[in-house]
N, C-alpha and C positions, 0 to 999 in steps of 0.2 A: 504493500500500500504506500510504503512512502519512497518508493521506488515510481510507483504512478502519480505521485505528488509532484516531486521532482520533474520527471518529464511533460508532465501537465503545463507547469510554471515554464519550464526551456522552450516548449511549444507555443504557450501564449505570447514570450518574448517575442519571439523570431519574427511570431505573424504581427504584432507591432511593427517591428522594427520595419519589416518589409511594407506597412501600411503608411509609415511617416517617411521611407524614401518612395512610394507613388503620390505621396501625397507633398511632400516638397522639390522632389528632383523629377518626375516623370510628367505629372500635373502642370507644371511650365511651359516644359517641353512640348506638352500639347496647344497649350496656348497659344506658343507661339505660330507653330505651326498653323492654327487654323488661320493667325491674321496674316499667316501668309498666303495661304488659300484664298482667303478673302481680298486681299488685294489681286493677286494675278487673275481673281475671277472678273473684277469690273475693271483692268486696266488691259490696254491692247499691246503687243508684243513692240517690242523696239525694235531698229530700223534693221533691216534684213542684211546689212552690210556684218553684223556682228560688234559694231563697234560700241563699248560700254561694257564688252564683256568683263563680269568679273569685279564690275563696280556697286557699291551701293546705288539704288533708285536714283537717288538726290545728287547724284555726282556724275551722271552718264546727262552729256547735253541731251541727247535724243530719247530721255527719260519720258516716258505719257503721262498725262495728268491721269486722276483717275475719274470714270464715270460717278460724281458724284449722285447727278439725275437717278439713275439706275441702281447707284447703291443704296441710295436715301429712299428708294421705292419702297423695297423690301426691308432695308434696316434704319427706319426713319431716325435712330435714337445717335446714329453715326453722323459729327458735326465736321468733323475733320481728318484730316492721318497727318501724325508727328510723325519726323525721321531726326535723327540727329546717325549722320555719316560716322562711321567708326566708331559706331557703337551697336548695342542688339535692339536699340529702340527705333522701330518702324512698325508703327500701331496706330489704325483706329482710335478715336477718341471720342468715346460719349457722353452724353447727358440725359439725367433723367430727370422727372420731375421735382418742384420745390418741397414735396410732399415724400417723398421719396429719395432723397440725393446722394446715396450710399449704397442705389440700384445694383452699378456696376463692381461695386466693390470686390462681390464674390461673383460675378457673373461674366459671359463674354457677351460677344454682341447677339447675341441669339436668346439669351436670358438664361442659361443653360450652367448650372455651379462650374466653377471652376476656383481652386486655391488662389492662381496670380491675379484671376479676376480682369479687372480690363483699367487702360487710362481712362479716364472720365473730369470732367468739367465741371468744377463747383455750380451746382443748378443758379446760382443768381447770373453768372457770366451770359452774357451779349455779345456775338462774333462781331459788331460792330463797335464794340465798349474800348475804355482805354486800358483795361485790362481782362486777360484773361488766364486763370488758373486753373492748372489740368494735375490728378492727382494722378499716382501708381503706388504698386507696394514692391517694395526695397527685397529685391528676392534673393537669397543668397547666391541661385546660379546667375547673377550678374541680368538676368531678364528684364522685363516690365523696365521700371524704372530703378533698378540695380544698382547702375551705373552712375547716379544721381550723386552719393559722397564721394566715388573718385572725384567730382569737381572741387573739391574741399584742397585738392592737390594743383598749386597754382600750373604747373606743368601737365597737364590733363588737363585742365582748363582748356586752355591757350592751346593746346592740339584738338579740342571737340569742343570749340566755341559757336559754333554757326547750326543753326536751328532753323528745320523746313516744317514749316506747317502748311498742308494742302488743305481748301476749302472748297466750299459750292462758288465761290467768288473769285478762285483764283489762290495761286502760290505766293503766300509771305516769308521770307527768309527773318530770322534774327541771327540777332548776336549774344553772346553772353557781355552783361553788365559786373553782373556780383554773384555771389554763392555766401548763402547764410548757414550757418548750423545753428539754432533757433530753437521757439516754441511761440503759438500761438498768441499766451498770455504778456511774452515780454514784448515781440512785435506782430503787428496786424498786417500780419503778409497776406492774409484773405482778404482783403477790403478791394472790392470790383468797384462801388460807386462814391462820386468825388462831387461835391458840390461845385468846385470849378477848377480853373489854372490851378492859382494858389493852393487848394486845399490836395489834388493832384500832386504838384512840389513838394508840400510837403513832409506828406505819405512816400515818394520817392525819398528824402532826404533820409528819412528813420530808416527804411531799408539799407538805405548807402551808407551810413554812420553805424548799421551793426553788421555789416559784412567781417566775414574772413579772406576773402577773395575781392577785387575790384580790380577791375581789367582797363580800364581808363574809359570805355563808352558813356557816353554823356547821357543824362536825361533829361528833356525838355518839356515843356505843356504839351508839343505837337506827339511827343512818344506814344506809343502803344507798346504795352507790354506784355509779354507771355513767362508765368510763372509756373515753376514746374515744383512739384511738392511730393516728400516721400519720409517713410521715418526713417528717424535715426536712433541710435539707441545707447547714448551717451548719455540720457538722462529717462524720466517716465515725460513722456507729452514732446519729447524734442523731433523735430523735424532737421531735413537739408531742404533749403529752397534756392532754386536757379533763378535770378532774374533774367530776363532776355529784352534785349531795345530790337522792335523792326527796322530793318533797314530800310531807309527813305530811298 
């Protein structure tokens, strides 16, 4: 009997153990994988010469936008696709309701669980607004938005500073500005709406006075910003957040 104890205990381990590597290391994998399906399903082949071979999307001139019309058919909750070149992030980006705004969390664009879950849009963001904040989860194998505290590293900055965001309106490039290690309570790195110029500025400023990173891109009234947000876990509530300026 305590021969069947023992193995009982060694047996329930294992299938643990094998439940939390499908469930942080395969679980991803899948993820990604589908938004890659999902892009080469609404984007048309690049040019028949071959040339781009071998490059990220965002880096081949003869890159295609993608059918937003047609992806937004079927997956109306799809606002945009990040790529940020030399890195794994080349993803859809959703939104869900103000009622709802933690949809994507655990889900992909299908609504369908998944661990890494999906980028997603703070539900109060406006593609038209002066900013816009898009969340992921910080996944160990370097996934979703993984890749988010290497920016903490001024040399990884400066090599993965330029940010493609594709939309129903057309392709916005950024730049990286700043990289905070953060929390919520100490800076309002969430804040989408600004009474005007001024109160815009000055919302910029308190970001730019608690960075650990600042790359020299200037912010102005006329800016648009795109802020990329994931944990961290140097503290309980701490975040890394990228700031990004579009380029004019």
């Amino acid at each position: 009997m305590r021969a069947f104890g023992k193995g009982f205990l060694i047996g329930t381990a294992c299938i643990c153990a094998l439940a939390l590597v499908w469930l942080c290391f395969v679980r991803p994998e899948i993820t990604t994988q589908e938004a890659e399906s999902l892009k080469a399903a609404y984007t048309t082949s690049p040019g028949a010469n071959g040339s781009g071979a071998g490059l990220l999307p965002a880096e081949r001139e003869d890159a295609p936008a993608l059918d937003f019309a047609a992806l937004r058919s079927r997956y109306p909750d799809v606002k945009a696709w990040l790529t940020i070149p030399g890195t794994p992030v080349d993803y859809p980006v959703l939104q869900s309701s103000p009622e709802s705004p933690e949809y994507y969390l655990r889900r992909n664009y299908r609504g369908e669980w998944r661990m890494a879950g999906s980028l997603f849009f703070q539900a109060d963001c406006r593609m038209d607004g002066r900013c816009q904040i898009a969340y992921g989860h910080n996944m160990n194998d370097g996934t979703m938005f993984g890749c988010l505290p290497k920016y903490l590293d001024s040399s990884y900055c400066s090599e993965h500073g330029q940010i493609t965001l594709q939309t129903p309106d057309g392709v916005r490039q950024y730049t990286v500005a700043a990289v905070l290690e953060t929390d919520v309570s100490r800076v309002p790195f969430n804040r989408t709406v600004f009474a005007d110029d001024t109160d815009f500025l000055e919302h910029t400023q308190i970001l730019l006075d608690s960075t650990q990173i600042k790359t020299g891109v200037s912010i102005t009234a006329d800016s648009r910003l795109l802020v990329l947000v994931t944990c961290s876990y140097s503290w309980p509530d701490a975040r890394v957040v990228v700031v990004a300026v579009q380029n004019q």
